[in-house]
C-alpha positions in Angstrom: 4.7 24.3 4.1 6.3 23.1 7.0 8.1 26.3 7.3 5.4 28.8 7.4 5.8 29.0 10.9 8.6 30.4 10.4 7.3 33.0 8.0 4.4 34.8 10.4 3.5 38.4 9.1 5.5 37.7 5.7 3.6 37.6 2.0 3.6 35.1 0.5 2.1 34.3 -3.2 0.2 30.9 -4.3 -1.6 28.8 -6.7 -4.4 26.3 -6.1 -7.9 25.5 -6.2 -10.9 26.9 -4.1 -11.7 23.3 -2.1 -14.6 25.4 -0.3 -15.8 28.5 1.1 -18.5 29.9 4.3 -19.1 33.1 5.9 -20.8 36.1 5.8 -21.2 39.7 4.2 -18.1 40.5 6.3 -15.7 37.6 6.3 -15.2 34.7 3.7 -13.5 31.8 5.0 -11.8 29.9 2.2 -10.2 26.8 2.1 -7.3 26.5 -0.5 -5.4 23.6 -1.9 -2.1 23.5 -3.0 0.0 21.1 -3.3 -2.5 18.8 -1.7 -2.5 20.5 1.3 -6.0 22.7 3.0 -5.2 25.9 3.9 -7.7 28.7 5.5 -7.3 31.7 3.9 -9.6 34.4 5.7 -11.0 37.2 3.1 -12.2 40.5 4.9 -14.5 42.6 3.4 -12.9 46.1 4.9 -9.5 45.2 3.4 -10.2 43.6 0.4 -13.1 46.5 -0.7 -16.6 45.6 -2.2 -15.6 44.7 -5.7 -12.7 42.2 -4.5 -15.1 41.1 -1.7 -17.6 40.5 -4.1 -15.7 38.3 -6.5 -14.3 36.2 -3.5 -18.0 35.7 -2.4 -19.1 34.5 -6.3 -16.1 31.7 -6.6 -17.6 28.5 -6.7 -15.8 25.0 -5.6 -12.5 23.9 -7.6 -12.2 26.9 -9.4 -8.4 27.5 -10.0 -6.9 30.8 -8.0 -4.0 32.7 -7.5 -4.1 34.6 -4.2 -1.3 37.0 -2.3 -1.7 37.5 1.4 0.0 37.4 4.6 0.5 34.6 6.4 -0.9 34.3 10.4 -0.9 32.7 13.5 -3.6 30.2 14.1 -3.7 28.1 16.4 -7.0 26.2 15.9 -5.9 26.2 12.1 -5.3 22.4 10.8 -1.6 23.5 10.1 -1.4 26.0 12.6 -1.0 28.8 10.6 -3.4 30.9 8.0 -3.3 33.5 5.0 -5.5 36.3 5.5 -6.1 37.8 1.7 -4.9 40.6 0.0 -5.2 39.6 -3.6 -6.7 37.2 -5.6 -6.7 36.1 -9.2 -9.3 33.8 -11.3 -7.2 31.1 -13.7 -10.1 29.2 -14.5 -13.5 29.1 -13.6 -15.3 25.5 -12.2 -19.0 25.1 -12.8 -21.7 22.5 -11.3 -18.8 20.7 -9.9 -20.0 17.1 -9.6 -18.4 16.1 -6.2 -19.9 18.7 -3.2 -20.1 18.4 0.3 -23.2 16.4 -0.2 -23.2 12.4 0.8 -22.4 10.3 -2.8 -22.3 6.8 -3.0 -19.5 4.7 -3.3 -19.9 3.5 -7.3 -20.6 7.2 -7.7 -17.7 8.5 -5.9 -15.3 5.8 -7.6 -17.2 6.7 -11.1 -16.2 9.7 -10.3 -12.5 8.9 -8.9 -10.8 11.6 -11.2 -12.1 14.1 -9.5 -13.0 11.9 -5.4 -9.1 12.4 -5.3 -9.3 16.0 -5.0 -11.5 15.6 -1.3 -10.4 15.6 2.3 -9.6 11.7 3.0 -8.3 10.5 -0.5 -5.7 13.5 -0.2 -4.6 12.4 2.9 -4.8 8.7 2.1 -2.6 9.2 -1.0 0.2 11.1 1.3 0.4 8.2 3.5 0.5 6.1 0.6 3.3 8.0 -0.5 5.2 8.6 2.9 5.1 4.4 3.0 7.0 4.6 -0.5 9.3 6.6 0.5 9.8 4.6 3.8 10.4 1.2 1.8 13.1 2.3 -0.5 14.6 4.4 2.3 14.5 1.3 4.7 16.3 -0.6 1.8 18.9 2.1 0.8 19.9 2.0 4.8 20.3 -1.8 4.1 22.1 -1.6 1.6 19.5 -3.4 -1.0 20.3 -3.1 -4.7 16.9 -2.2 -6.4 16.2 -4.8 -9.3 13.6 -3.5 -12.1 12.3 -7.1 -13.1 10.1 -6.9 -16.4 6.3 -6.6 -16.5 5.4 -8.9 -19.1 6.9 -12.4 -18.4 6.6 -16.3 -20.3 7.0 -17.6 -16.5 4.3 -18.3 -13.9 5.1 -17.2 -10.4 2.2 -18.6 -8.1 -1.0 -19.8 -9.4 -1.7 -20.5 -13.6 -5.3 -19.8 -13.4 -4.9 -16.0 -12.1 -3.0 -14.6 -15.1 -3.9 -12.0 -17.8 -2.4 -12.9 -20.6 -1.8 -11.5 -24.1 -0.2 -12.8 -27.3 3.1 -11.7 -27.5 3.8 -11.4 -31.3 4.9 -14.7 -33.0 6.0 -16.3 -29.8 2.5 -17.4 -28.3 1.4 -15.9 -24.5 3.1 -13.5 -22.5 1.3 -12.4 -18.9 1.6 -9.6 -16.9 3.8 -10.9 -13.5 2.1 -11.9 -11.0 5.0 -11.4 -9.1 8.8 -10.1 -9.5 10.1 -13.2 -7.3 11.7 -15.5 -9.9 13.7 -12.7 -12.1 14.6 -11.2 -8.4 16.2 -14.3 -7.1 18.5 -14.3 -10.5 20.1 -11.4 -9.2 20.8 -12.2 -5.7 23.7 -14.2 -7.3 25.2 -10.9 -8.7 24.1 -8.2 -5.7 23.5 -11.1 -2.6 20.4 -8.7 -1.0 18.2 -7.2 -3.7 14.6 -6.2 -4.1 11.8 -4.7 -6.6 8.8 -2.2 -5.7 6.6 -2.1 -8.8 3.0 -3.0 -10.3 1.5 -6.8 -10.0 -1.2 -8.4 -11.5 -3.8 -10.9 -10.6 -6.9 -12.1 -12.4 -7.9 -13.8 -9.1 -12.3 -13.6 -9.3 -12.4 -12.1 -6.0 -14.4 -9.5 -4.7 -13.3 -9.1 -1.6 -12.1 -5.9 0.4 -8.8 -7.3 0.7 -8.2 -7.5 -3.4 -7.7 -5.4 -6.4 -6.7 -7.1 -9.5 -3.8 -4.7 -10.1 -1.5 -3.4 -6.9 2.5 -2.9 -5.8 4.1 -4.9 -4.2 7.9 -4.4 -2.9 9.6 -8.1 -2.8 13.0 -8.4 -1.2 15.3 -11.8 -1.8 18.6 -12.6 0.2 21.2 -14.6 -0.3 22.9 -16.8 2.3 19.2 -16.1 4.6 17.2 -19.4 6.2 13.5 -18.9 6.9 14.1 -17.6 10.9 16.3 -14.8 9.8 13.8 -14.2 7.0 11.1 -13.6 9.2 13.2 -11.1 11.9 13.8 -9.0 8.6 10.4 -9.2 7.5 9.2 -8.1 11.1 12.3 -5.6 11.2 10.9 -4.3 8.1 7.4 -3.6 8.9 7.5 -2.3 12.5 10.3 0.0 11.1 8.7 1.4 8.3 5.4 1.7 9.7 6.9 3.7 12.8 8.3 5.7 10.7 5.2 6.9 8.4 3.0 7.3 11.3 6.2 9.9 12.7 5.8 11.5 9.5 2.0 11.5 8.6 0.7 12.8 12.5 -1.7 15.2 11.4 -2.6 13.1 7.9 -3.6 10.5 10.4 -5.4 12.6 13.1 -7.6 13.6 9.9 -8.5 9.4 9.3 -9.3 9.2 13.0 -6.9 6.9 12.7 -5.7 5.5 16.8 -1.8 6.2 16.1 -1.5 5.3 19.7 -2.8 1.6 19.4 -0.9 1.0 16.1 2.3 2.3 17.2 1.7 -0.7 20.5 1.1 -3.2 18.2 4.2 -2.6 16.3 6.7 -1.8 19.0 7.9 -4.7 19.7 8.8 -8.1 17.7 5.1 -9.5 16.6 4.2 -13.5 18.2 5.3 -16.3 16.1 3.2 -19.5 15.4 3.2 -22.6 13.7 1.0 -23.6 11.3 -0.3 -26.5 13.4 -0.4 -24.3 16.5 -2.9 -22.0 14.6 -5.1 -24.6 13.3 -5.6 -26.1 17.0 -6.3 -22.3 18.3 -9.3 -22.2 15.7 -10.6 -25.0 16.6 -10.6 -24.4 20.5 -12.5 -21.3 19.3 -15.5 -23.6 17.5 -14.0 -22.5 14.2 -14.3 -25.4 11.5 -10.9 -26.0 9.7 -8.6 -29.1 9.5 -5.2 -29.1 9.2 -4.0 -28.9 5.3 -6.5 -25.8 4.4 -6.1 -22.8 3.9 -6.6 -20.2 6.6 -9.3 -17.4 5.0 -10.3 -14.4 6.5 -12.8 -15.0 9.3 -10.1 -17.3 10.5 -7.3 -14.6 10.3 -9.5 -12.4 11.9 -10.1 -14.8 15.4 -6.4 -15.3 15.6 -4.9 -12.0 15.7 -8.3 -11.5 18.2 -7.5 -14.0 20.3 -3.5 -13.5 20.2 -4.0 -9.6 20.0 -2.2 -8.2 17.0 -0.1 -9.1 14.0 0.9 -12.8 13.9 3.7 -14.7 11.9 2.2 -17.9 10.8 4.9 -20.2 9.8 5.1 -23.8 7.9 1.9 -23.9 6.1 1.7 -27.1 4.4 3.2 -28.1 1.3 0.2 -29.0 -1.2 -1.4 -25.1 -0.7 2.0 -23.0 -1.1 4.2 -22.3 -4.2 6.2 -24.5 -5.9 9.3 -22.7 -4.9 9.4 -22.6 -1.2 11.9 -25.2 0.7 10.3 -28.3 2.1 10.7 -28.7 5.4 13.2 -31.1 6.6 11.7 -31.6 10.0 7.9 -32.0 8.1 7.9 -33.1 5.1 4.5 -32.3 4.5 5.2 -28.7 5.3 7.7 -25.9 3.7 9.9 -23.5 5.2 7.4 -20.0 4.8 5.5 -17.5 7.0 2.5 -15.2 6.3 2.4 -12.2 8.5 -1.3 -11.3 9.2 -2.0 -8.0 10.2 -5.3 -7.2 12.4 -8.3 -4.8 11.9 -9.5 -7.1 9.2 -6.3 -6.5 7.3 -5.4 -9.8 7.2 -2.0 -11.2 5.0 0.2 -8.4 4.4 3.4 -10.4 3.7 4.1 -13.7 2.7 7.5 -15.1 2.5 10.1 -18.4 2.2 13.1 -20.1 2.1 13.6 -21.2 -1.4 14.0 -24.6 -2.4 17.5 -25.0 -3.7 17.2 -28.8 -4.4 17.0 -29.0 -8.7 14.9 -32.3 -8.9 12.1 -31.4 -5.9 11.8 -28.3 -8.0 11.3 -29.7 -11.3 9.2 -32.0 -9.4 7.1 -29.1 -7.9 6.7 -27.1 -11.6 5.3 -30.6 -12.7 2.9 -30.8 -10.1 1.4 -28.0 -10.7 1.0 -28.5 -14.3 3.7 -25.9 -15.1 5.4 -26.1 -18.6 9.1 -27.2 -17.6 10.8 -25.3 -20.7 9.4 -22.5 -19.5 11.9 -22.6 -16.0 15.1 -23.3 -17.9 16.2 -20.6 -17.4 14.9 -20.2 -13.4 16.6 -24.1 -12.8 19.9 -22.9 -14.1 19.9 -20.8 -10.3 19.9 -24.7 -9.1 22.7 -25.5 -11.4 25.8 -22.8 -11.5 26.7 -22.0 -7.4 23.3 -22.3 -5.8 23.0 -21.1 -2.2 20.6 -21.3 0.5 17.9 -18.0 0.5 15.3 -16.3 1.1 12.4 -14.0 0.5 9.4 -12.4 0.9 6.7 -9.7 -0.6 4.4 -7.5 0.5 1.4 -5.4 -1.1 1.7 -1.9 -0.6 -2.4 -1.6 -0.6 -3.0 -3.4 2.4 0.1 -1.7 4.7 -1.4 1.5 3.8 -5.0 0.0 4.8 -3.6 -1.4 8.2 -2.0 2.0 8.9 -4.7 4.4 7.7 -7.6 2.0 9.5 -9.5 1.8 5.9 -11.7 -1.1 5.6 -11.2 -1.7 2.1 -7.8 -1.4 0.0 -9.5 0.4 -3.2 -9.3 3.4 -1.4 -5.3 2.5 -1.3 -4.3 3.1 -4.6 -5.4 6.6 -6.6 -7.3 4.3 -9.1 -8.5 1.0 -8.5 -8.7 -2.0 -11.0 -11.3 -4.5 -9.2 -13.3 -7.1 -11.3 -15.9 -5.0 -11.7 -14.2 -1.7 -12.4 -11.8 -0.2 -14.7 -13.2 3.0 -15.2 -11.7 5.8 -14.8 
């Protein structure tokens, strides 16, 4: 496509679906998709004759074509470029086509999801989507990252016991989808040193917020021989390159969302602010917002600090009693540990959370027994603390809410092509 340019007065022969048509008894202006892109493809009566014309006029929305035609100049065209019609074939008919131009509301769209993809925003959402992918593996192949497929179903718990599914796993009692990669990726830093996974997560977490699906991806990285500060310069290396990078990519995608490229590419051109914990707690309260140190920051708080600090925001050194039982204590605060949450804003909130690990055997066993954690199940996890441990670090990040923050959505379940939420897992 990016080549028709190249192509003007040429034929050229495709196959797609009619996404909508308008005009008159002289001119029929279709717009075509293929390969989720809109073209304009202008059918004239005086070349295509009255029984052609006639047919073009009759085709109803997301019926499947095949049309021949030359390709044009066009200047006002989204892509610059359109196909004015010399041919056209019928490969299957649609009929009472549930999604129109007419307003639907959101349970009906996302009812109706199978077919809501097929529309203007959700195609360009979903190329985004996929230009971040791309953009994340790329960013890792450059670094010279080993990908690490780590399993799906796993005995172990990686944050928080009460937001698991779980299933029985043959004769061998509970297995649960992973919650995170994190534990099976920091096994192989010892092997590869700087490693990562991109894959499907799970939570059972009894939110309904617009921050949180119940299934998403998340891409988690985990170096070997990294403290907590050079964690977070990657982490912020990471996401102002990548996201330069898609917006380069996706300019017209996001001129269709509306979407101020111009404001996100400020906000992520240079390093983003740093702050401790503490320091964030004292700003909320100078701002009348109720919070004492030792809880957790929620939205409406995220939202007043990147406000009032204007943009994304490391938060580092939460305290230790509300973060995994992984992450390094702090040796300067021991009530604290070694971590940072980057918060995005817009009402995007966390994006990434990250840590040093704790590499101390018996404040980790201490940590799993705190939280109520069966030890046997972390034999295998401890042995890291056992045979050559190192200092390192790592972090994750859930693809949803990137492609939230860099699309301007308000709500991640437009993120991902179908959305498991608590109240939804249809289609």
């Amino acid at each position: 496509m990016e080549k028709m340019l190249e192509n003007i007065g040429k034929e050229i022969e495709l196959k797609g679906w009619l996404h909508g048509i308008r005009g008159s008894n002289k001119f029929q202006f279709l717009t075509f998709r293929t390969s989720g892109q809109l073209i304009q493809v202008i059918a004239e009566k005086e070349i295509l004759g009255e029984e052609v014309f006639k047919i073009v006029k009759s085709l109803t929305q997301e019926t499947s074509i095949s049309i021949k035609g030359i390709i044009l100049a066009n200047e006002k065209a989204n892509l610059g470029w359109e196909i004015q019609l010399r041919q056209i074939e019928i490969i299957s008919p649609s009929s009472d086509y549930p999604i129109t131009p007419k307003e639907h509301g959101t349970d009906f769209l996302f009812s109706h999801r199978h077919l809501w993809l097929r529309s203007k925003k959700q195609l360009v959402i979903l190329r985004v989507r996929s230009e971040l992918s791309f953009q994340i593996r790329n960013f890792f192949h450059q670094k010279k990252y080993t990908n690490i497929d780590t399993p799906i179903l796993t005995g172990s718990v990686g944050e928080s016991a009460g937001t698991l599914f779980s299933t029985d796993y043959f004769d061998l009692g509970k297995a649960y989808l992973a919650q995170t990669g994190q534990l099976y990726l920091e096994t192989a830093i010892f092997a590869h040193e700087k490693v990562y996974c991109f894959g499907p997560t799970f939570r059972a977490e009894k939110s309904k917020t617009r921050r949180h699906l119940t299934e998403f991806w998340m891409v988690e990285a985990e170096t070997a021989f990294l403290e907590n500060e050079q964690n977070i310069q990657f982490q912020d290396e990471f996401v102002r390159t990548v996201v330069q990078k898609t917006v380069e990519a996706c300019k017209l995608d996001l001129e269709i969302l509306e979407r101020d490229t111009t404001k996100l590419l400020s906000q992520v051109a240079t390093a983003f602010q740093v702050i401790d914990y503490s320091n964030a707690i004292e700003h909320l309260k100078s701002s009348g917002f109720s919070i004492e140190w030792g809880e957790d920051i929620n939205a409406e708080g995220e939202n007043i600090l990147t406000e009032k600090l204007g943009g994304a925001i490391f938060i580092k050194n939460y305290p230790r009693a509300i973060k995994a039982f992984y992450m390094k204590q702090n040796p300067n605060d021991q009530k604290t540990v070694l971590c940072s949450d980057l918060i995005a804003p817009d009402g995007v909130g966390e994006i990434i959370g990250g840590s040093e690990r704790e590499v101390d055997f018996d404040k980790i066993v201490a940590r799993i027994q705190e939280e109520d954690l069966p030890l046997e199940g972390y034999s295998w996890y401890l042995d890291l603390r056992k045979y050559g441990s190192v200092p390192h670090s790592g972090w994750g990040l859930g693809l949803e809410r990137l492609v939230a923050w860099v699309c301007g959505l308000p709500h991640v379940r437009e993120c991902i092509p179908f959305p498991r939420m608590m109240y939804r897992i249809f289609p």
